[in-house]
Backbone bond lengths (Angstrom), bond angles and torsions (degrees), N, CA, C in turn:
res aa  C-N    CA-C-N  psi(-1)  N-CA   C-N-CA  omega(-1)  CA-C   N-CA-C  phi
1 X - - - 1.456 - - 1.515 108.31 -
2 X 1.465 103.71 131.62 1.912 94.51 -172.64 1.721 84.30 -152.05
3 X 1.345 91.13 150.57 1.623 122.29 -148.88 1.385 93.83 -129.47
4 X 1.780 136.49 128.40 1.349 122.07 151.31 1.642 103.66 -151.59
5 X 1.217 108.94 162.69 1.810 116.97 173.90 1.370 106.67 -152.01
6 X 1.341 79.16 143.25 1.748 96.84 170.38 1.523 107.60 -97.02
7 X 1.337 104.08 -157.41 1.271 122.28 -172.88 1.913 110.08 -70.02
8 X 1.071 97.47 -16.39 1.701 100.08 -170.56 1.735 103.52 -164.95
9 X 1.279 112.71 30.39 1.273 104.19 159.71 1.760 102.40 173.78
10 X 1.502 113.77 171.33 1.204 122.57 -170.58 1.388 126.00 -155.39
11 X 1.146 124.33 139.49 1.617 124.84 -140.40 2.255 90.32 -134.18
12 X 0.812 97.88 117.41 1.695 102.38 172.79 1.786 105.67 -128.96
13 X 1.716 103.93 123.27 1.380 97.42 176.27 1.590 96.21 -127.24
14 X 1.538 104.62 169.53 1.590 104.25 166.70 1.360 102.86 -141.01
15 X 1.234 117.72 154.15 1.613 119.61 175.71 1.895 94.01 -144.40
16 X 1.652 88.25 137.84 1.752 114.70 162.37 1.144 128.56 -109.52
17 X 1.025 126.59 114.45 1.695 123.50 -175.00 1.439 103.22 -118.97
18 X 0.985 112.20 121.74 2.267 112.29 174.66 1.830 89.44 -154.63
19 X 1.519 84.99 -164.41 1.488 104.61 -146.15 2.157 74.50 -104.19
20 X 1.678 95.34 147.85 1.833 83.93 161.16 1.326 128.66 -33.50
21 X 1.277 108.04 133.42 1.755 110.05 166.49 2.032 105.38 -48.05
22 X 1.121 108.37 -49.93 1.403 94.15 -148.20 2.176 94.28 -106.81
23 X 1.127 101.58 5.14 1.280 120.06 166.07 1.787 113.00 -77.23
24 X 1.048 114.25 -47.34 1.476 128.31 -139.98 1.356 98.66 -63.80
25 X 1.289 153.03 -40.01 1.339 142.62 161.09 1.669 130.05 -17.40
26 X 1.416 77.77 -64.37 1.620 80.67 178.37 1.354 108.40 -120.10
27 X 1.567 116.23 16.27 1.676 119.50 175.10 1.669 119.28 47.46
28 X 2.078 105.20 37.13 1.275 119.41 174.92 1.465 97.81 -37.72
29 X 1.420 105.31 136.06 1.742 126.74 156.51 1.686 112.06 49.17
30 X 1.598 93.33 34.34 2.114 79.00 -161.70 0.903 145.43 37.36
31 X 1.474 107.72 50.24 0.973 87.19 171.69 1.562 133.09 -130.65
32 X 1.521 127.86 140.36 0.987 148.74 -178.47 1.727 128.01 -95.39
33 X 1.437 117.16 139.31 1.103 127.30 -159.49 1.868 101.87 -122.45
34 X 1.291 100.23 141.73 1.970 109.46 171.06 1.536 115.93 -120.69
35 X 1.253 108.12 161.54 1.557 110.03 175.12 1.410 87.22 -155.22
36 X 1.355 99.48 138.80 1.716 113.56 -175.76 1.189 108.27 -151.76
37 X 1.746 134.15 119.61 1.239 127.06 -174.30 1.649 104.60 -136.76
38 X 1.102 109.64 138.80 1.904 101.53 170.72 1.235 97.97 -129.59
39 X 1.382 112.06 159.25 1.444 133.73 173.63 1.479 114.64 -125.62
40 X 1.482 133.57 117.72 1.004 141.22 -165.51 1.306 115.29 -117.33
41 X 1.418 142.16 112.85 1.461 146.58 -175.64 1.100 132.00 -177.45
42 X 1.346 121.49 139.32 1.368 160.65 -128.13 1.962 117.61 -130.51
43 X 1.256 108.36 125.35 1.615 107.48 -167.95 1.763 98.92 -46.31
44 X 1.310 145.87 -34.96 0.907 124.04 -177.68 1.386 130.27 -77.72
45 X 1.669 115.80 6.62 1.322 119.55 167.25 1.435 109.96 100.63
46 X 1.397 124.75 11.10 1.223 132.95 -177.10 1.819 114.93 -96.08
47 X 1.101 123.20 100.79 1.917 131.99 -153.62 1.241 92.25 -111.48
48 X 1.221 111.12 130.88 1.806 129.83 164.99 1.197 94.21 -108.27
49 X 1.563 124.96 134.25 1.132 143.34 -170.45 1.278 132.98 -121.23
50 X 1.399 131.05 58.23 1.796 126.59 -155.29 0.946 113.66 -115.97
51 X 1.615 127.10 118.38 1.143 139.64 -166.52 2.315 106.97 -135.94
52 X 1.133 94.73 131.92 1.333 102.73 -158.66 1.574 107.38 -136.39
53 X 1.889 120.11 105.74 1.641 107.09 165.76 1.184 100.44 -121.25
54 X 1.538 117.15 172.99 0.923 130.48 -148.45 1.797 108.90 -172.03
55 X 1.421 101.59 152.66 1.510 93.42 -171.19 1.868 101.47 -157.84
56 X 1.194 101.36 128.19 1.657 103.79 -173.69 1.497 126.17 -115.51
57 X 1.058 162.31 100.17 1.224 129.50 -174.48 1.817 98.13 -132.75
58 X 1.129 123.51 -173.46 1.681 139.73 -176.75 1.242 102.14 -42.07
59 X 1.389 120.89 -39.30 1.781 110.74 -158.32 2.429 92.07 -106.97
60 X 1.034 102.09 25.59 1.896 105.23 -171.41 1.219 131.77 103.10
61 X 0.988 116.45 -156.70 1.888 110.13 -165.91 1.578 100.85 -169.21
62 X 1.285 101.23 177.77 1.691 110.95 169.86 1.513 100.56 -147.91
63 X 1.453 112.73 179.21 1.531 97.75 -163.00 2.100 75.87 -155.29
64 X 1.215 148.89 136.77 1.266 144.17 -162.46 1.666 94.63 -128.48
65 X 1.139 144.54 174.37 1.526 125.71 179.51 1.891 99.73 172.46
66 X 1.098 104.48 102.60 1.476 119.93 -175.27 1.959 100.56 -86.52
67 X 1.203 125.97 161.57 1.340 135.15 159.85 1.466 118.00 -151.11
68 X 1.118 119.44 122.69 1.502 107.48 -162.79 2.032 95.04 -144.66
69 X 1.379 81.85 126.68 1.654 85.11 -165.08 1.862 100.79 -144.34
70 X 1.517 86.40 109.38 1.397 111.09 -169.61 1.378 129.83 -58.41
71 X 1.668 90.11 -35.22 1.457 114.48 -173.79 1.425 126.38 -73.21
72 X 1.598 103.84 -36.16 1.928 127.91 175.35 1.671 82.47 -112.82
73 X 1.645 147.48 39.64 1.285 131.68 114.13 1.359 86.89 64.24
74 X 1.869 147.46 75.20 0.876 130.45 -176.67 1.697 80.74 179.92
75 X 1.893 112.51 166.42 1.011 108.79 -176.93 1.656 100.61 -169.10
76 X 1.411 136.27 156.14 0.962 138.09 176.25 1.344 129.48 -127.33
77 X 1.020 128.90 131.11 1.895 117.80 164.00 1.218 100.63 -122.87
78 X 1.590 129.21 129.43 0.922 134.36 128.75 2.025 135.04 -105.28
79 X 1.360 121.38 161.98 1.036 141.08 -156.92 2.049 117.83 -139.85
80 X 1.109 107.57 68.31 1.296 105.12 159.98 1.612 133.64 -87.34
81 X 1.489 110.15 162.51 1.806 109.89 174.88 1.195 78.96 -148.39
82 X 1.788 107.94 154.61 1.420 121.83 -165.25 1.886 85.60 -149.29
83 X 1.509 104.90 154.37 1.657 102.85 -176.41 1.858 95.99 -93.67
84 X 1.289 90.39 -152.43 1.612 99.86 176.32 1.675 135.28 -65.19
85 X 1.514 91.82 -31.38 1.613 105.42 160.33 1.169 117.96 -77.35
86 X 1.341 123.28 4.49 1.735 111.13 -167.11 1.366 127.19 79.90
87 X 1.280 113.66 -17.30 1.587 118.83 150.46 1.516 131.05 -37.57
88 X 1.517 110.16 132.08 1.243 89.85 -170.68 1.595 97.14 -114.33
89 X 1.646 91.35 142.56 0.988 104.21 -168.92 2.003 131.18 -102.63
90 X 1.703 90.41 -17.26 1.651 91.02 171.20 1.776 75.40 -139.81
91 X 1.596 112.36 163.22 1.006 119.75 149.72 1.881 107.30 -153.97
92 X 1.694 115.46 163.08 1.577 109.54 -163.92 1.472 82.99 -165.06
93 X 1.451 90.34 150.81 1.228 110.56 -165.47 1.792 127.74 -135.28
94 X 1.279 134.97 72.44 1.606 111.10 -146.60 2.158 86.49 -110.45
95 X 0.833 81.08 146.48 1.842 125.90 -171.47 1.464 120.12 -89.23
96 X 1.048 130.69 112.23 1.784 107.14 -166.90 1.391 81.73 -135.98
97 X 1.607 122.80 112.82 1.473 126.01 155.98 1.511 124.01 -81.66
98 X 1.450 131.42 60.92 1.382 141.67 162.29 1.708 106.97 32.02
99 X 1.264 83.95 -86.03 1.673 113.69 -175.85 1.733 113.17 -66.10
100 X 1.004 119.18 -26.48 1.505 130.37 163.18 0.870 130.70 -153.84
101 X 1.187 122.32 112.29 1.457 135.12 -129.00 1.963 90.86 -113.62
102 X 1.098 115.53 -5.69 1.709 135.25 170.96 1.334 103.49 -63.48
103 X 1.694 108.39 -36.96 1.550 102.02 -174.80 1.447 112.30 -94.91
104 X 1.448 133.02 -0.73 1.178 114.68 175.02 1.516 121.18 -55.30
105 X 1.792 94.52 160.17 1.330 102.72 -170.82 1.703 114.81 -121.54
106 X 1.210 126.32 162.83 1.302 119.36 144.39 1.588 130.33 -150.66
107 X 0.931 149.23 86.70 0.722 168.39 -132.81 1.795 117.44 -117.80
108 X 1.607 112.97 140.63 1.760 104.76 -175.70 1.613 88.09 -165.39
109 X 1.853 103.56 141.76 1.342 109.57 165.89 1.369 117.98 -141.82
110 X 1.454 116.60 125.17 1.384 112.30 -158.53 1.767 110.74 131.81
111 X 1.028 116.17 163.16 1.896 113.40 158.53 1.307 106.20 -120.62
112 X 1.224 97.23 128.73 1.711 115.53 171.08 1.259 117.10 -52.49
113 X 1.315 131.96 117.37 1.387 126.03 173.77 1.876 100.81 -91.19
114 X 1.603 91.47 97.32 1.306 101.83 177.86 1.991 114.19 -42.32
115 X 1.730 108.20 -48.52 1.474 105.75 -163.33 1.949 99.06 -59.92
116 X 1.014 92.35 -33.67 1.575 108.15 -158.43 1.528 99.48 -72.39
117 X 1.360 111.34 -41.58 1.367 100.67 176.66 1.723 124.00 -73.39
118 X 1.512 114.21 -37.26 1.237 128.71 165.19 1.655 113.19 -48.45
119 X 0.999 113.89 -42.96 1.678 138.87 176.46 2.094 91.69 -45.13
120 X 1.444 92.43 -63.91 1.600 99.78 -167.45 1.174 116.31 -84.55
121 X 0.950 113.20 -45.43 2.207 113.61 -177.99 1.577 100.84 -69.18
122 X 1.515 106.08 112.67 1.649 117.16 161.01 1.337 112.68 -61.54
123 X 1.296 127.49 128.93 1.175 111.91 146.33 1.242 140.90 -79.45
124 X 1.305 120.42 4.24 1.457 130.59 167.80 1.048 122.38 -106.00
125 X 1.741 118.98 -19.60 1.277 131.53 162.19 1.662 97.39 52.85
126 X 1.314 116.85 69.10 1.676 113.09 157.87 1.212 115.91 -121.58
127 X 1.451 94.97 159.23 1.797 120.03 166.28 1.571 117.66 -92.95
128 X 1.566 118.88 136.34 0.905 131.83 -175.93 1.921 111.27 -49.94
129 X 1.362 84.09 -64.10 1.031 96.76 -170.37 2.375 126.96 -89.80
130 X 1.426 73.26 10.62 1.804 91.47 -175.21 1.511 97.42 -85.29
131 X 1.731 115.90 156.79 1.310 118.14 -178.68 1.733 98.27 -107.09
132 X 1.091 133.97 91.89 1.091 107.65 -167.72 2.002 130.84 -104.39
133 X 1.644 120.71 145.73 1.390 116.42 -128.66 1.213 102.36 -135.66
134 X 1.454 138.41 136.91 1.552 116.62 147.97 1.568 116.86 -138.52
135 X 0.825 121.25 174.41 1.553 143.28 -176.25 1.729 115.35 -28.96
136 X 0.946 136.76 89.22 1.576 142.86 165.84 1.552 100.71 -18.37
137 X 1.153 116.28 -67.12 1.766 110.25 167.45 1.452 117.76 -97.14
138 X 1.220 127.10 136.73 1.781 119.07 -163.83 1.932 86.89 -64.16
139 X 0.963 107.21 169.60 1.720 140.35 147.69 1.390 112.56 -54.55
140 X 1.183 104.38 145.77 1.472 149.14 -65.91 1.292 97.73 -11.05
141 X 1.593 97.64 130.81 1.879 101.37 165.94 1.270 95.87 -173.56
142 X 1.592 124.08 176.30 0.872 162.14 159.56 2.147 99.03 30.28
143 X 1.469 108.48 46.90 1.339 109.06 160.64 1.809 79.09 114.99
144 X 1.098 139.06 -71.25 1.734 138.52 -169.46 1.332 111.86 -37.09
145 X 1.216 99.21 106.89 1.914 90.32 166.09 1.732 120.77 91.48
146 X 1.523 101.86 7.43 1.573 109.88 -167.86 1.414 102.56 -116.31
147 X 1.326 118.47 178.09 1.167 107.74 -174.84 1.376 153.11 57.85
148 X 1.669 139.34 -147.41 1.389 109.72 150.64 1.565 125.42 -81.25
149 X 1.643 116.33 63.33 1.160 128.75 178.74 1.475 112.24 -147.23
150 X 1.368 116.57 2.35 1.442 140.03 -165.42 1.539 94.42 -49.50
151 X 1.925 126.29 -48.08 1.221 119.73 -158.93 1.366 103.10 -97.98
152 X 1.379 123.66 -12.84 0.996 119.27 178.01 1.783 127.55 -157.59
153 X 1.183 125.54 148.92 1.837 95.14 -164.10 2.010 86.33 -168.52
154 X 1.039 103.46 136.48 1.334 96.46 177.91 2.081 106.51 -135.08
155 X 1.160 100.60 155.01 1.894 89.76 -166.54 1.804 105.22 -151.19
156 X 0.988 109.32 174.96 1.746 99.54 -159.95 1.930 78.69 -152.14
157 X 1.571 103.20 130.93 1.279 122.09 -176.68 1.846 105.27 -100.91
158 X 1.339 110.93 126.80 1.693 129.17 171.75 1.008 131.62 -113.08
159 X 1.170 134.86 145.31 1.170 136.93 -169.24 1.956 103.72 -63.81
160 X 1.252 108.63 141.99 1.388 101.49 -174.89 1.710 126.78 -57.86
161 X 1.311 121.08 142.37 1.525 97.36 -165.97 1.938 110.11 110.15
162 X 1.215 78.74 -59.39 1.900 88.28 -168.78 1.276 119.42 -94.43
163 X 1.400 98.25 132.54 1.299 99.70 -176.70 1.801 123.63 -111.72
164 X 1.151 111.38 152.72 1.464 118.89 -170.21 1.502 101.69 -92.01
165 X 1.287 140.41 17.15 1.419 126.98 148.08 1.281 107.92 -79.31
166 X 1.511 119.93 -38.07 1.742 124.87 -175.34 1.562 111.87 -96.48
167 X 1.463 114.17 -11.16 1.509 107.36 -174.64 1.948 102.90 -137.92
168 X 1.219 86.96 49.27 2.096 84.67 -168.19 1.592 117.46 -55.26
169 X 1.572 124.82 9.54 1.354 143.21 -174.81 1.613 114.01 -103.26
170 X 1.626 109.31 -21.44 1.392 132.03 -170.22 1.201 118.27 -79.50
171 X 1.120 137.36 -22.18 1.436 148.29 -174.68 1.037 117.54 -60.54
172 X 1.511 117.26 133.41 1.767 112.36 -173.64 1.386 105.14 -125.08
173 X 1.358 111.88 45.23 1.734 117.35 174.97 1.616 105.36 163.27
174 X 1.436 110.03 151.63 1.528 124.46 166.34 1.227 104.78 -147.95
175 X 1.619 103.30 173.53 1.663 110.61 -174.33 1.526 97.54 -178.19
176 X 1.417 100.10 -178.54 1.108 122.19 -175.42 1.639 127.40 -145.46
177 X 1.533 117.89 138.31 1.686 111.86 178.05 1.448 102.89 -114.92
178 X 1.373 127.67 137.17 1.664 118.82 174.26 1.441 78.24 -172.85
179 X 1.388 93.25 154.99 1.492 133.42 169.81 1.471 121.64 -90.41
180 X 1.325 115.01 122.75 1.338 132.38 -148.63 1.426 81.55 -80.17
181 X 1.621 108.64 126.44 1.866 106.51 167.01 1.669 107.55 -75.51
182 X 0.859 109.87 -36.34 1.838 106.53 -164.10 1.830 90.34 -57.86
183 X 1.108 138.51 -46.15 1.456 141.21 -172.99 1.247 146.62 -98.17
184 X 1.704 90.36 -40.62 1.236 119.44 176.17 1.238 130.14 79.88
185 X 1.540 104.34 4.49 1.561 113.82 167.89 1.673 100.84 -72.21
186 X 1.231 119.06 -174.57 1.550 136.71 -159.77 1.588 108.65 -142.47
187 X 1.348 103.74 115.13 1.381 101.87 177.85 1.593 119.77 -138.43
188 X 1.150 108.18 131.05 1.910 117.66 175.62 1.629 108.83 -78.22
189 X 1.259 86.20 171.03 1.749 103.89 163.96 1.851 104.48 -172.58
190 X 1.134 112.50 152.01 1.149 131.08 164.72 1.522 124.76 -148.03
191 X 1.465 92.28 111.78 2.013 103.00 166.31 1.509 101.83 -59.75
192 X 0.855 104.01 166.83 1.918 117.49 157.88 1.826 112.60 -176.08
193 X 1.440 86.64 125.96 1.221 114.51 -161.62 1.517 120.19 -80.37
194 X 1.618 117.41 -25.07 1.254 136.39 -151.62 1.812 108.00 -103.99
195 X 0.579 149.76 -168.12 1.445 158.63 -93.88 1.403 95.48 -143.88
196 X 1.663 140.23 157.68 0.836 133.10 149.66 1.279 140.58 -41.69
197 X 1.752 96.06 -46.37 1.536 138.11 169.21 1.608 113.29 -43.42
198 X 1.286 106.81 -49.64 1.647 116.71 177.27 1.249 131.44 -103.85
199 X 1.980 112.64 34.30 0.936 142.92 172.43 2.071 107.02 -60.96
200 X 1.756 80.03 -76.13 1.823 92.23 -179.19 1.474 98.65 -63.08
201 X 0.954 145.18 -84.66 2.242 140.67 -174.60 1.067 115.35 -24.55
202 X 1.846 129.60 1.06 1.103 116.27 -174.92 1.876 121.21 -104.11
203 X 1.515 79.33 147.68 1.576 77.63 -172.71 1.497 103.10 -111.57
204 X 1.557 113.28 164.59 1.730 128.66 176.66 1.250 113.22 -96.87
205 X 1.171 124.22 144.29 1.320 121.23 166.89 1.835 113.69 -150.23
206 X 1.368 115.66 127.52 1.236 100.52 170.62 1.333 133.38 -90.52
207 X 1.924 95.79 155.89 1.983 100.91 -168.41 1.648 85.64 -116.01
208 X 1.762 81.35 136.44 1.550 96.96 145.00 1.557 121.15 -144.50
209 X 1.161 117.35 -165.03 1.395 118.63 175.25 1.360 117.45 -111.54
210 X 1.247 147.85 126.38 1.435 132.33 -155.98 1.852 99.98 -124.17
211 X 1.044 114.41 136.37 1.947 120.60 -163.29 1.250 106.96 -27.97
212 X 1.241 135.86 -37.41 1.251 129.10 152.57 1.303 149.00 -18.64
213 X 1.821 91.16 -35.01 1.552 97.88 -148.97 1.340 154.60 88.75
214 X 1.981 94.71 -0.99 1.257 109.22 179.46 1.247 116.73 -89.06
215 X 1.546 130.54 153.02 1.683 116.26 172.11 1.559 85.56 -78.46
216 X 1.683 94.00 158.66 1.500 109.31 174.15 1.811 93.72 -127.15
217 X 1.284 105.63 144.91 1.262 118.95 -170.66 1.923 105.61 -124.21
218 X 1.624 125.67 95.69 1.101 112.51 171.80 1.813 104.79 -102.87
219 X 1.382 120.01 145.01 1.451 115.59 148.79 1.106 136.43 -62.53
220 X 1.483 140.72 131.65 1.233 140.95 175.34 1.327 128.60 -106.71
221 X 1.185 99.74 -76.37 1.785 107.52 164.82 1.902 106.16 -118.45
222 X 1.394 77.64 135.48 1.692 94.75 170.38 1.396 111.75 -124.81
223 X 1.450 110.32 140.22 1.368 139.99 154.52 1.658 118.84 -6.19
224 X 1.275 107.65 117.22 1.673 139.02 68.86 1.832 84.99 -131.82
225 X 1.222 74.58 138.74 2.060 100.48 145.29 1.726 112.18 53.11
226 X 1.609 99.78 41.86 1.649 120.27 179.84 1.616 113.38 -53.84
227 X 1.981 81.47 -47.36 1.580 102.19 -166.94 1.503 93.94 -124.41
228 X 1.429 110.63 159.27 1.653 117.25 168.60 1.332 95.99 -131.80
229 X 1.630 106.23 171.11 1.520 127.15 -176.10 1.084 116.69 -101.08
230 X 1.679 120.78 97.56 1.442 124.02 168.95 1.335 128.65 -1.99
């Protein structure tokens, strides 16, 4: 997890690399799994959004890769599978123009090897070693996602007690609420970084960036039992 800002904006990514969850015993076929997400944003409210998993082992891999960019109102999904050489073997592409929705695209070259792909895409998509958590009441709630933040709202989870104006290194989770443009449904997520233990003690708080360049740190929900453990 790596954290940086400039003078007027701030970019936080994290990447996981381990061995399969349900592989890892005997490290069948090598194979290994990634999760890679960055968050990109700017005091005027403009978020670049890239989030990327991926999964490899002896017999190929697929690699899935979203881009969603608020600011140029535009958005991407793509979907590759590659065989044992690294060849790729299907790839697809769908296009979402915000603002004109005339120009979307979609696009694919290759045939999907349905077994092969089913074989590779988790549907639970976990980490061995991740605690993973969400919200006691779903989203929008309790200050997330309401208001003038309805389309978009982003918040960084602390250990209870502590605060991220005096400890901005302390945080054992972030996330995000925004409304999907291609649909318009609304969807959360939250990493969390911290302990099983500091599941229930944790408190929310939202980050932003204010024209300045400063992080702004408000509280939202505090502790007991904000978030629970999957």
């Amino acid at each position: 997890m790596t954290s940086g800002s400039g003078n007027t904006d701030k970019s936080t990514t994290r990447f996981t690399f381990e061995e399969c969850e349900k592989d890892t015993s005997a490290n069948a076929n090598n194979c290994v799994t990634l999760n890679y997400s960055n968050v990109y944003d700017d005091p005027a409210g403009n978020k670049i959004t890239t989030s990327v998993k991926g999964r490899t082992n002896d017999l190929g891999g697929y690699v899935l890769t979203e881009y969603i960019d608020n600011a140029s109102n535009y958005e991407y999904y793509l979907t590759e599978t590659y065989d044992p050489d690294g060849e790729i073997t299907y790839f697809a592409v769908d296009y979402y123009d915000i603002g004109t929705p005339a120009n979307d695209e979609y696009e694919e070259l290759g045939v999907l090897d349905t077994d092969l792909y089913g074989e590779f895409i988790e549907t639970t998509y976990t980490f061995e070693w991740d605690v993973y958590v969400d919200f006691t009441t779903p989203l929008p709630s309790g200050g997330i996602g309401v208001g003038g933040y309805a389309a978009y709202d982003a918040f960084v989870v602390m250990p209870n007690g502590v605060s991220p104006v005096n400890f901005p290194d302390d945080f054992i989770g972030w996330g995000e609420f925004y409304i999907n443009e291609s649909d318009a449904t609304s969807t959360y997520y939250v990493d969390f970084y911290g302990d099983a233990n500091q599941v229930s003690n944790a408190d929310v708080w939202r980050y932003e960036i204010d024209a300045n360049g400063n992080e702004v740190y408000t509280q939202l929900l505090t502790a007991p039992n904000v978030l629970y453990q999957l």
